[in-house]
C-alpha positions as a Markdown table, in Angstrom:
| # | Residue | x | y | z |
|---|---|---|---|---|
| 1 | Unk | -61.9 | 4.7 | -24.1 |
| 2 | Unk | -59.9 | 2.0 | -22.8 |
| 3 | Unk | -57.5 | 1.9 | -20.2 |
| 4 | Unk | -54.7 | -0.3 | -19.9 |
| 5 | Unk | -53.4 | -1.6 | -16.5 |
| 6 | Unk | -49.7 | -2.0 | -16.0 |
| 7 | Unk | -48.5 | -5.9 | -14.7 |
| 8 | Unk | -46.9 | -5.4 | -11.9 |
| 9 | Unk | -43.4 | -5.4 | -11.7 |
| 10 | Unk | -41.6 | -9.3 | -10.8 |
| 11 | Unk | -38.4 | -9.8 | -9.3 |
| 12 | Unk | -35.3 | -10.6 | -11.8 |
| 13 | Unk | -34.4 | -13.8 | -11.0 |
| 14 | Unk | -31.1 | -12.8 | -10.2 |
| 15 | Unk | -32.3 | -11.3 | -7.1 |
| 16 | Unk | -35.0 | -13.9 | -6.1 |
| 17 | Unk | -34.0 | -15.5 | -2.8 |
| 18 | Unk | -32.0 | -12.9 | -1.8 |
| 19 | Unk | -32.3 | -10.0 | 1.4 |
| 20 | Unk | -33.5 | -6.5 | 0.6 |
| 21 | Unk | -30.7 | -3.9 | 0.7 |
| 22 | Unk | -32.2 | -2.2 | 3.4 |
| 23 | Unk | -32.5 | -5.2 | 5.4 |
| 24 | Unk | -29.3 | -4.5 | 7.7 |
| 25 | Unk | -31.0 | -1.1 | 8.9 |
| 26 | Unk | -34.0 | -2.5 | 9.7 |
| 27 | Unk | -32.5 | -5.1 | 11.4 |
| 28 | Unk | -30.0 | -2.8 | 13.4 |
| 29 | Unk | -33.1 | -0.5 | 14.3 |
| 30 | Unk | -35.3 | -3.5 | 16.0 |
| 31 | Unk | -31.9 | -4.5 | 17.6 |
| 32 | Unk | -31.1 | -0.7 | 18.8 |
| 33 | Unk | -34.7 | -1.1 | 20.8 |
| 34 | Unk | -34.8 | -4.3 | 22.1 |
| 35 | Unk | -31.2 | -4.2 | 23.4 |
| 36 | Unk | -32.6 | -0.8 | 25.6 |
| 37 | Unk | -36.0 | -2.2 | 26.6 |
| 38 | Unk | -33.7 | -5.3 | 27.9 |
| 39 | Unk | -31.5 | -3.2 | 29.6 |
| 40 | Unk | -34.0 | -1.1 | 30.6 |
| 41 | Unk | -35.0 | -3.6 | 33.1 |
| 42 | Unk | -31.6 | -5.0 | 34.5 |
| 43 | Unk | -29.8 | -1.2 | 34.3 |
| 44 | Unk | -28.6 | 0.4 | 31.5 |
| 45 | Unk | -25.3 | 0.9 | 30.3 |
| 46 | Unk | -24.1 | 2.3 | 27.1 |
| 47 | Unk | -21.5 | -0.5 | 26.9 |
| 48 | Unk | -24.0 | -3.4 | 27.4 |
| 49 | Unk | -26.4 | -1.7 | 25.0 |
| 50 | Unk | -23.3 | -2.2 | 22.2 |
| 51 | Unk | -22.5 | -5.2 | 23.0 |
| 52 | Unk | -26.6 | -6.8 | 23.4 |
| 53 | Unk | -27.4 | -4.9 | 20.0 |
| 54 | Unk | -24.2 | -6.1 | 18.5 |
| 55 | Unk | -25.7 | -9.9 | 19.3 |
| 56 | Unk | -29.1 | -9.1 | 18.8 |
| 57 | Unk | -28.2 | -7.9 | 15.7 |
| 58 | Unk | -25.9 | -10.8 | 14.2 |
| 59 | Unk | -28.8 | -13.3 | 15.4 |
| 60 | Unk | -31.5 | -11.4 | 13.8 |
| 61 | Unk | -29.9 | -10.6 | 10.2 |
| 62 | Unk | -28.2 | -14.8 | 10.2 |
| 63 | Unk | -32.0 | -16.3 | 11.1 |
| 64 | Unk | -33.4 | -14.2 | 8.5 |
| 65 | Unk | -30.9 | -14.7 | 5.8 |
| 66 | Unk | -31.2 | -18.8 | 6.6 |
| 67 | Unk | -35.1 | -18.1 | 6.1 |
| 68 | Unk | -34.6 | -16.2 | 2.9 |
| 69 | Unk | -31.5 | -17.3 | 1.3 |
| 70 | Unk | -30.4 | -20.4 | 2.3 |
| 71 | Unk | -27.7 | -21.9 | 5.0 |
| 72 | Unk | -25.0 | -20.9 | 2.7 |
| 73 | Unk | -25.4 | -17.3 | 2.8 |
| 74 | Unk | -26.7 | -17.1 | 6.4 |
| 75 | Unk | -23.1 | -18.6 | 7.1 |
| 76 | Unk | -21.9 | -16.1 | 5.0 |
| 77 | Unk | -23.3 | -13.1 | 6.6 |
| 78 | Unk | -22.4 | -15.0 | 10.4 |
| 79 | Unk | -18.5 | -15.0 | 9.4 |
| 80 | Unk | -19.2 | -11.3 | 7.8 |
| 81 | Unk | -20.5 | -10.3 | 11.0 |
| 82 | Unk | -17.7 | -11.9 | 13.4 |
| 83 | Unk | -15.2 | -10.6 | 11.2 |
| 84 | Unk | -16.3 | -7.2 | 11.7 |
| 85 | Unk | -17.2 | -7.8 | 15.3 |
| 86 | Unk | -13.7 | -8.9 | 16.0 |
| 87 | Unk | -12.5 | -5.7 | 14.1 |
| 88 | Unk | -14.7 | -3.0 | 16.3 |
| 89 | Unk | -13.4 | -5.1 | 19.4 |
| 90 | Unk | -9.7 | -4.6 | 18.1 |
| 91 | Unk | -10.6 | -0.9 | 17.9 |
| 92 | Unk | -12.4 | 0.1 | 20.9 |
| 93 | Unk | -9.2 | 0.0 | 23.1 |
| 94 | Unk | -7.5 | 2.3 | 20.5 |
| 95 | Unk | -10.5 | 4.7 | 20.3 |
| 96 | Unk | -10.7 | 4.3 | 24.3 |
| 97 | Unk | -6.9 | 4.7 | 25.0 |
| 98 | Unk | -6.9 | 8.3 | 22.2 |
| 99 | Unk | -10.1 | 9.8 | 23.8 |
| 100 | Unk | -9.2 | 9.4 | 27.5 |
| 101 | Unk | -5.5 | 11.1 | 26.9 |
| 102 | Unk | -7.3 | 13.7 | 25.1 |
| 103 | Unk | -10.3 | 14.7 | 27.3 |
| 104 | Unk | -7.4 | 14.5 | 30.1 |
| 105 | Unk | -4.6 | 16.1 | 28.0 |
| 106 | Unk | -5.7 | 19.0 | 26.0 |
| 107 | Unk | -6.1 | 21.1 | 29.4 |
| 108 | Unk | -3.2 | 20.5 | 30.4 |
| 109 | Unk | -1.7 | 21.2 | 27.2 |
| 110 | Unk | -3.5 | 24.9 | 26.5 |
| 111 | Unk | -1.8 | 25.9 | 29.8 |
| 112 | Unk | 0.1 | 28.9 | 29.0 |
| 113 | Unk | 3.6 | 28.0 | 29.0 |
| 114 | Unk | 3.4 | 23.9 | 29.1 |
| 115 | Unk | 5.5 | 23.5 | 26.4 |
| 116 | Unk | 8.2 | 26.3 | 26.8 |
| 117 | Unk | 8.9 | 26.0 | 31.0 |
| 118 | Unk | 10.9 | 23.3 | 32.8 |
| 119 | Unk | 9.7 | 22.3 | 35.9 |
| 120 | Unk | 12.6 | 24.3 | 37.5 |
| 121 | Unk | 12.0 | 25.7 | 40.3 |
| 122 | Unk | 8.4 | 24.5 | 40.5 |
| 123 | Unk | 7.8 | 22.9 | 44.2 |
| 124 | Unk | 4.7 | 21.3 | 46.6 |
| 125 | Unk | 4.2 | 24.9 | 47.7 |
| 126 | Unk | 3.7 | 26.5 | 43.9 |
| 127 | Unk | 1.2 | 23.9 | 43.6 |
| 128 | Unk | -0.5 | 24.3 | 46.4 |
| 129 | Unk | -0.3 | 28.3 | 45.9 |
| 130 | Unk | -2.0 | 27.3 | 42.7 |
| 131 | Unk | -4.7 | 25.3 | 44.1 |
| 132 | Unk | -6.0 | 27.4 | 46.8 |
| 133 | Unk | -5.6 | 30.4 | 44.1 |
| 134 | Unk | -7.4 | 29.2 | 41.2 |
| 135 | Unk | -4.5 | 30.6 | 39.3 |
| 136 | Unk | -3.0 | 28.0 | 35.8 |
| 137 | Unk | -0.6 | 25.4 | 36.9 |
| 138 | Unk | 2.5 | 26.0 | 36.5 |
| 139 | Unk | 5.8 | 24.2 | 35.2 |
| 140 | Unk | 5.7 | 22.5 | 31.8 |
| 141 | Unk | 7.7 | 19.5 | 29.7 |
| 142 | Unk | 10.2 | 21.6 | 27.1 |
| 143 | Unk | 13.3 | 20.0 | 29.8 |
| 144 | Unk | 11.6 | 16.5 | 29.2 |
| 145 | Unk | 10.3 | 17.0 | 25.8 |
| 146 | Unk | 14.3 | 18.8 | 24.9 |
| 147 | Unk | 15.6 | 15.1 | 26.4 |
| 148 | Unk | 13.3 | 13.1 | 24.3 |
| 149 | Unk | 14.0 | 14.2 | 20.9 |
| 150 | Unk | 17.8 | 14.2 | 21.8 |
| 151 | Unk | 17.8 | 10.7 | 23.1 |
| 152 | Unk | 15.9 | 9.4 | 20.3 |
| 153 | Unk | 17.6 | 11.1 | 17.5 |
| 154 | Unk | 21.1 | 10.1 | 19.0 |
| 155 | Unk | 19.6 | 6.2 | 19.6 |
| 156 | Unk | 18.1 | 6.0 | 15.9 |
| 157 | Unk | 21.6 | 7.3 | 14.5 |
| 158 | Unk | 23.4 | 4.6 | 16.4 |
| 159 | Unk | 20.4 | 2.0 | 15.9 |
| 160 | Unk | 19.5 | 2.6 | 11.7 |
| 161 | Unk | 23.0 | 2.6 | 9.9 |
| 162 | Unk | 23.4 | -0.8 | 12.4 |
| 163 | Unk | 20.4 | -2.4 | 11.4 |
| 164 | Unk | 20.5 | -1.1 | 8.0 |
| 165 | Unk | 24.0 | -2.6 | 7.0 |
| 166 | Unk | 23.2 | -5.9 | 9.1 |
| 167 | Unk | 20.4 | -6.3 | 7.1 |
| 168 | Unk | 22.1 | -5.9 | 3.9 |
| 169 | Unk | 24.5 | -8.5 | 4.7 |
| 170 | Unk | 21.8 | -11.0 | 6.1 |
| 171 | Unk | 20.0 | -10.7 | 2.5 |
| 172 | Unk | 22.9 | -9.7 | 0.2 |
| 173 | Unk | 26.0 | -11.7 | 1.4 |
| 174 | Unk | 24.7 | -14.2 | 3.7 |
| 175 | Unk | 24.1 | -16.9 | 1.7 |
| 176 | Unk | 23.0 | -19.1 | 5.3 |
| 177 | Unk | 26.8 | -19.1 | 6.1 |
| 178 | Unk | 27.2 | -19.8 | 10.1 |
| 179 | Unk | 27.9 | -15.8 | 10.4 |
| 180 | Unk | 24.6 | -15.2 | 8.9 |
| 181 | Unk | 22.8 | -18.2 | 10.7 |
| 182 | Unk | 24.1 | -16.4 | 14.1 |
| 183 | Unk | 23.1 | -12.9 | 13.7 |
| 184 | Unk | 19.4 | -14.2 | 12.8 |
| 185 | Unk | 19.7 | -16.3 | 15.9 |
| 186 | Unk | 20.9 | -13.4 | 18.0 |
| 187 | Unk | 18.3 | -10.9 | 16.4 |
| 188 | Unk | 15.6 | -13.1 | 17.1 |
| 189 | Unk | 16.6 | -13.3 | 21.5 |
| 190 | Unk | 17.3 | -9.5 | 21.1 |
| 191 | Unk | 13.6 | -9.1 | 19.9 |
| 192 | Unk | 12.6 | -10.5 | 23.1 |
| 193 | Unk | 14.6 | -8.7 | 25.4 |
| 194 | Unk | 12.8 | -7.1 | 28.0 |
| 195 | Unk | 13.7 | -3.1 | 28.1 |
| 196 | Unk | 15.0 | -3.3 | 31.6 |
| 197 | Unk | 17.9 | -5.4 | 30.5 |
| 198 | Unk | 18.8 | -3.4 | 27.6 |
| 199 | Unk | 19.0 | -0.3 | 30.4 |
| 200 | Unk | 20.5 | -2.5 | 33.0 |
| 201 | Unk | 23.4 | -3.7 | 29.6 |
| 202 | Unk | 24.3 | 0.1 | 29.1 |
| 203 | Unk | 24.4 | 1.1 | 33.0 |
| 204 | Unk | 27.1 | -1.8 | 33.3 |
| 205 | Unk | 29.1 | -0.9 | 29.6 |
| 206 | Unk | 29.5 | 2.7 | 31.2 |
| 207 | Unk | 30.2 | 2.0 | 34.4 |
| 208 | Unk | 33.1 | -0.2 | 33.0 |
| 209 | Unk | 34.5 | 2.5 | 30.4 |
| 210 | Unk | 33.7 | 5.7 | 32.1 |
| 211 | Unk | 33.4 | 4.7 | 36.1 |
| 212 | Unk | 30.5 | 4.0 | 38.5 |
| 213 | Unk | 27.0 | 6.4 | 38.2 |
| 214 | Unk | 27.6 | 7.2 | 34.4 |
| 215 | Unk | 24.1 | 8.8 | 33.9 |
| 216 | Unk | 23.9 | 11.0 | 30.5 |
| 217 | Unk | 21.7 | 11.2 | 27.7 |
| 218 | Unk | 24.1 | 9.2 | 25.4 |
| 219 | Unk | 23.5 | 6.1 | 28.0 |
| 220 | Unk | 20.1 | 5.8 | 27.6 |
| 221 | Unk | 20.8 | 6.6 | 23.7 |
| 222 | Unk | 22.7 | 3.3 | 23.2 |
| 223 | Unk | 20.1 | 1.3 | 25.9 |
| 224 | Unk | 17.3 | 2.1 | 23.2 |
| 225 | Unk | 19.4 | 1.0 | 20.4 |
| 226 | Unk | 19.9 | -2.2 | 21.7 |
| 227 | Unk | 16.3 | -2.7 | 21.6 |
| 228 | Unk | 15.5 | -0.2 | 18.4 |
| 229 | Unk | 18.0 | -2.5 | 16.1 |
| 230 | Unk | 16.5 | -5.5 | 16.1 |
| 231 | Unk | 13.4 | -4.2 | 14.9 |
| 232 | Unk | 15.2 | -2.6 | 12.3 |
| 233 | Unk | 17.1 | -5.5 | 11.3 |
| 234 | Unk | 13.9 | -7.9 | 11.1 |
| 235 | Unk | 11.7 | -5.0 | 9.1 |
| 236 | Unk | 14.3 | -4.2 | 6.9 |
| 237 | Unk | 15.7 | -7.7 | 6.0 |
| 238 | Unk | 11.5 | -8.3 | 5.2 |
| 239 | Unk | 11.3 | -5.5 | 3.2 |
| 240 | Unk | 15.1 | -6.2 | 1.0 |
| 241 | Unk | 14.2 | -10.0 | 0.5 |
| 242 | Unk | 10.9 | -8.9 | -1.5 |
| 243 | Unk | 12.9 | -6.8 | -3.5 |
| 244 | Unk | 12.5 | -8.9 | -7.2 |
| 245 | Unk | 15.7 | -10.8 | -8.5 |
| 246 | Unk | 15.1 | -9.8 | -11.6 |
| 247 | Unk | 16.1 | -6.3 | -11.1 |
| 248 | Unk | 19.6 | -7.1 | -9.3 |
| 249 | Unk | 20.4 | -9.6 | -12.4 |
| 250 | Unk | 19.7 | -6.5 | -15.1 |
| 251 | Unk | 21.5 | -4.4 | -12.8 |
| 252 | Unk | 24.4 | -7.2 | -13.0 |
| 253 | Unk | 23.4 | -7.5 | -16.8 |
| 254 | Unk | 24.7 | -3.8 | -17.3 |
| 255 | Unk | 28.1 | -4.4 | -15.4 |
| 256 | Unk | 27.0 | -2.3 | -12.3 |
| 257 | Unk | 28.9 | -3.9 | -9.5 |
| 258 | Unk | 27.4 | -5.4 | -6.8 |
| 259 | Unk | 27.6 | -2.5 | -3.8 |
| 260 | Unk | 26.5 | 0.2 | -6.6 |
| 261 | Unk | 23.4 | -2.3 | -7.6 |
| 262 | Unk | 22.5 | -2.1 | -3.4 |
| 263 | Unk | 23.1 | 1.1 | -3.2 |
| 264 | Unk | 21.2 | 2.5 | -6.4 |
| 265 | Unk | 18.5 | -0.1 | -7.1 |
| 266 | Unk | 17.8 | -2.6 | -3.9 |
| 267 | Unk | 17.8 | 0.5 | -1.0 |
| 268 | Unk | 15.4 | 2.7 | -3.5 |
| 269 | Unk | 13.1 | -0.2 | -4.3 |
| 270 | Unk | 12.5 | -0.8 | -0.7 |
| 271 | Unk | 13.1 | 2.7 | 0.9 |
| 272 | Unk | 9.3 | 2.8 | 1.8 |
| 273 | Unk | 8.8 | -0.1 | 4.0 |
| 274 | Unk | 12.6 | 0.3 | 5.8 |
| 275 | Unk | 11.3 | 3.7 | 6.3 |
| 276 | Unk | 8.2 | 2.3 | 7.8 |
| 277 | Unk | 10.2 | -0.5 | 10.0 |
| 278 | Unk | 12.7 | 2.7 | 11.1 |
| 279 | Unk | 9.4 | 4.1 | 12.2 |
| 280 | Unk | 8.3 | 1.5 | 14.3 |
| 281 | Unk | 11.6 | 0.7 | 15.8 |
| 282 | Unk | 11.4 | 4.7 | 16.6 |
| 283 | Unk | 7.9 | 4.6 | 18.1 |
| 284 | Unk | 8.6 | 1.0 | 19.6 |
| 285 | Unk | 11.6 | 2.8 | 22.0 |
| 286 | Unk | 10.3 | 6.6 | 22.4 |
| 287 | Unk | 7.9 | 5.3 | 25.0 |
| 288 | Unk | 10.2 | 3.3 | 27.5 |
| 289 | Unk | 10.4 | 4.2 | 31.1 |
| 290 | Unk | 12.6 | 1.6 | 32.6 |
| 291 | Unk | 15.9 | 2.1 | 30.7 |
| 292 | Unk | 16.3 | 5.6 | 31.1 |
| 293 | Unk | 15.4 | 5.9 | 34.2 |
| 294 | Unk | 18.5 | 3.5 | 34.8 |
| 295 | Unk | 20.6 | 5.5 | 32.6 |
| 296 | Unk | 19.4 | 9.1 | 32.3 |
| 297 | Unk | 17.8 | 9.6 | 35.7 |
| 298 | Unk | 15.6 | 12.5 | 35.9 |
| 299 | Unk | 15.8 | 16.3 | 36.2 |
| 300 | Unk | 13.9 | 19.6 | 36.7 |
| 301 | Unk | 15.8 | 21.6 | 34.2 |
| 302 | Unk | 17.0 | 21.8 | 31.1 |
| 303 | Unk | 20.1 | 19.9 | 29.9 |
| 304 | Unk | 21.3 | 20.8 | 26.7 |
| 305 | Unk | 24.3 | 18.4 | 26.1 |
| 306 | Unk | 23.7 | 14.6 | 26.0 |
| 307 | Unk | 26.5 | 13.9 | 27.0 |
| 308 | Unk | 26.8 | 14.9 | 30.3 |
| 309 | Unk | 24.8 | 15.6 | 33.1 |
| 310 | Unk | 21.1 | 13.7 | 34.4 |
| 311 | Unk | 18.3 | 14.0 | 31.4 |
| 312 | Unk | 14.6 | 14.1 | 31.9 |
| 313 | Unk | 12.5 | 12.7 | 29.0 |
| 314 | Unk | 8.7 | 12.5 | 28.5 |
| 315 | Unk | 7.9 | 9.1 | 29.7 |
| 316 | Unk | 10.2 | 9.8 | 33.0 |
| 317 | Unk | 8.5 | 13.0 | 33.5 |
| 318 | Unk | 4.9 | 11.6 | 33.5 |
| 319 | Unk | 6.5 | 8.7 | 35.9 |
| 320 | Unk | 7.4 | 10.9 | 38.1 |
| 321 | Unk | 4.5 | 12.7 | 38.2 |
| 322 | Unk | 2.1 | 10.4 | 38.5 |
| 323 | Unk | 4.2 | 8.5 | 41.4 |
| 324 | Unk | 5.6 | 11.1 | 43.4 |
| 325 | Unk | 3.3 | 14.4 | 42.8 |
| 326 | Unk | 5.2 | 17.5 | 43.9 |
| 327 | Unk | 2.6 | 18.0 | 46.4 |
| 328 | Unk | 1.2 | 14.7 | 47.8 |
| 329 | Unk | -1.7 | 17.0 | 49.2 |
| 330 | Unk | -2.4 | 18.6 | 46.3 |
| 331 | Unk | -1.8 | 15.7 | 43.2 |
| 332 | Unk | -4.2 | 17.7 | 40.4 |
| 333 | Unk | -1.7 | 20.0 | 38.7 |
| 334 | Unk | 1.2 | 16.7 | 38.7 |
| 335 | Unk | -2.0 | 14.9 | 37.5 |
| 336 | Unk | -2.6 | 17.8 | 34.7 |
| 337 | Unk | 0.7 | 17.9 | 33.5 |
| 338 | Unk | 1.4 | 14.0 | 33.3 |
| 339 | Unk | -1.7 | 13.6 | 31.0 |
| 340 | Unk | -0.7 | 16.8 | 28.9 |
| 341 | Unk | 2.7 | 15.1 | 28.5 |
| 342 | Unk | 1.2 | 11.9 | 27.4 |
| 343 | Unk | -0.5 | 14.0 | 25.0 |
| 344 | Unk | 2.4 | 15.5 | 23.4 |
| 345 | Unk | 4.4 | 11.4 | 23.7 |
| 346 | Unk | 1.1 | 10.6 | 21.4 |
| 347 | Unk | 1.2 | 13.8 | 19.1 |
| 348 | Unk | 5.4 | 13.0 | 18.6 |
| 349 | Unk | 4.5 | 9.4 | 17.2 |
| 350 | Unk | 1.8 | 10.7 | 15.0 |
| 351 | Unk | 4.1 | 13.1 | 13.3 |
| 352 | Unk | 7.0 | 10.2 | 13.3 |
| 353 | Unk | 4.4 | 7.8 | 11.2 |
| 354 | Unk | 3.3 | 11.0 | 8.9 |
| 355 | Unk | 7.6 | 11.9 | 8.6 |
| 356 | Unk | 7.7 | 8.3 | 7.0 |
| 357 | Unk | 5.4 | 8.1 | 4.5 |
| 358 | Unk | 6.5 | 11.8 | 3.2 |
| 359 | Unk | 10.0 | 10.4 | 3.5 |
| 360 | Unk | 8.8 | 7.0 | 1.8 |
| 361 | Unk | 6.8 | 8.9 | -0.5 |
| 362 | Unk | 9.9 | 11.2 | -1.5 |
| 363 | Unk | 12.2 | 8.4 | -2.2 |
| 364 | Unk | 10.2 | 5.6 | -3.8 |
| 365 | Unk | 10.9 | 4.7 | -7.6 |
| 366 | Unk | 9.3 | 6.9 | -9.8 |
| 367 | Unk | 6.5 | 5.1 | -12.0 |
| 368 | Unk | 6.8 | 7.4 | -15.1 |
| 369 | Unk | 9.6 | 7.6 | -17.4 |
């Protein structure tokens, strides 16, 4: 009976000279333990273990890929590895910024009441009662959370049709005529503008119109338009020039006039990145401090009219909080409720981005017929 032996198996020579797939584990696993046994002996640190393993690591898989494949790969794999080095880096803030709100946040945002309560009423003396007692903080943002969304729904109304229609002309009717040549030029120092002016601006239009210590809502509404519509301007004047030619000239082909061929076939075309840029402009403004302070002061109670009166807003409110504690001896529940505000300032610009891709989603061309 004879047997026969099987060759064994060669490597195709389309993978001869190259790494083994599993050779980034392997080398991520020796770098894992000689970044701790170095650190081991200086002090260990979960940051300097990342970072030392993250070196360790591109060193180790570069040498071995000059050994194996040549200087061409291994400088392959080294810009591969600063690429996504430089990503990670660009990330960790983000990550850092997300999980300290939350970790500091999320109590104060389960307090009972947080979101329903004004801080009306609420004194050094409740906190302290609430200190020495063990019992839930209270006090809560609905007077600052009530100012923001009005404030920022009045300044987008004033800041999109603006920007919108300024940005129609720019790309539709400009033509680089001197009228268009200075609106670009004033956009671009209005982009610059540091928020302070633009409350500073609207403290000083009121106080010329209406009379001296003019603070309202509707103040600080047209201080964050001054810096929401250039954004708007610049995104959506991006987002209209990339809109192709060809479809305005077989609009023009079927005798659709001009304003009807904007209206019904540039806007629609581009609806999803204006709603994107009205997004940013919103997120880019819903955050200031500065301006509204100047020209919405702050308050402890709810105000329901814009219009009139002193306005609280979320990024005051955790200002305030954080600065001046309503007790000094007791800062923990002001401390509570400016991170659980900063919570929900992070929760209102999540649900702003997810409003604009439903909205961009809802009103892009259709593909089919």
């Amino acid at each position: 009976m004879t047997s026969t032996l099987t060759p064994p198996r060669k490597r195709s020579a389309l993978t001869k000279g190259q790494l083994p797939k599993f050779a980034p584990l392997v080398v991520v696993a020796v770098a894992l333990v000689l970044a701790a046994a170095i650190l081991a002996l200086i002090g260990f640190n979960a940051l300097g273990w990342g970072i030392l393993s993250a070196i360790l690591f591109t060193i180790g898989l570069v040498t071995w890929s000059g050994l194996v494949e040549g200087s061409r790969k291994a400088k392959d794999k080294l810009a591969t590895c600063l690429v996504v080095g430089a990503f990670l880096v660009a990330l960790l803030p983000l990550v850092s910024v997300i999980w300290t709100v939350l970790v500091n946040g999320i109590p104060g945002l389960l307090t009972p009441g947080f979101l329903t309560t004004s801080m009306n009423g609420v004194t050094g003396t409740t906190d302290n009662r609430s200190v020495e007692e063990g019992t839930r903080v209270l006090g809560g943002v609905y007077h600052a959370l009530l100012g923001t969304i009005q404030i920022t729904v009045l300044a987008t109304v004033i800041s999109v049709p603006v920007g919108l229609l300024t940005a129609i002309y720019l790309v539709e009717y400009g033509n680089d005529r001197p009228l268009a040549r200075a609106i670009t030029f004033f956009v671009d120092v209005m982009t610059g503008i540091p928020s302070i002016v633009a409350g500073l601006f609207a403290a000083a239009f009121f106080f010329a119109i209406v009379g001296p210590g003019t603070k309202t809502g509707a103040v600080a509404a047209v201080a964050l338009s001054v810096l929401m519509i250039p954004v708007v301007v610049r995104s959506s004047e991006e987002m209209l020039k990339i809109v192709p030619n060809e479809l305005r000239e077989a609009s023009y082909a079927l005798g659709v006039r001009k304003w009807r061929t904007i209206v019904r076939v540039v806007i629609p075309t581009a609806i999803s990145g204006i709603a994107s840029g009205v997004t940013l402009a919103i997120a880019r403004v819903i955050g200031e401090t500065a301006p509204i302070l100047v020209t919405a002061g702050f308050a402890t109670s709810i105000n329901n009219n814009v219009f009139s009166g002193w306005m609280a807003s979320l990024p005051t409110f955790i200002y305030t909080q954080i600065l001046n504690p309503t007790s000094p001896s007791n800062p923990d529940p002001s401390n509570q409720r400016a991170w659980g505000a900063a919570l929900v300032l992070i929760i209102l610009v999540m649900l702003l981005n997810l409003g604009a891709r439903l909205i961009a989603r809802a009103f892009a061309p259709k593909a089919g017929r």
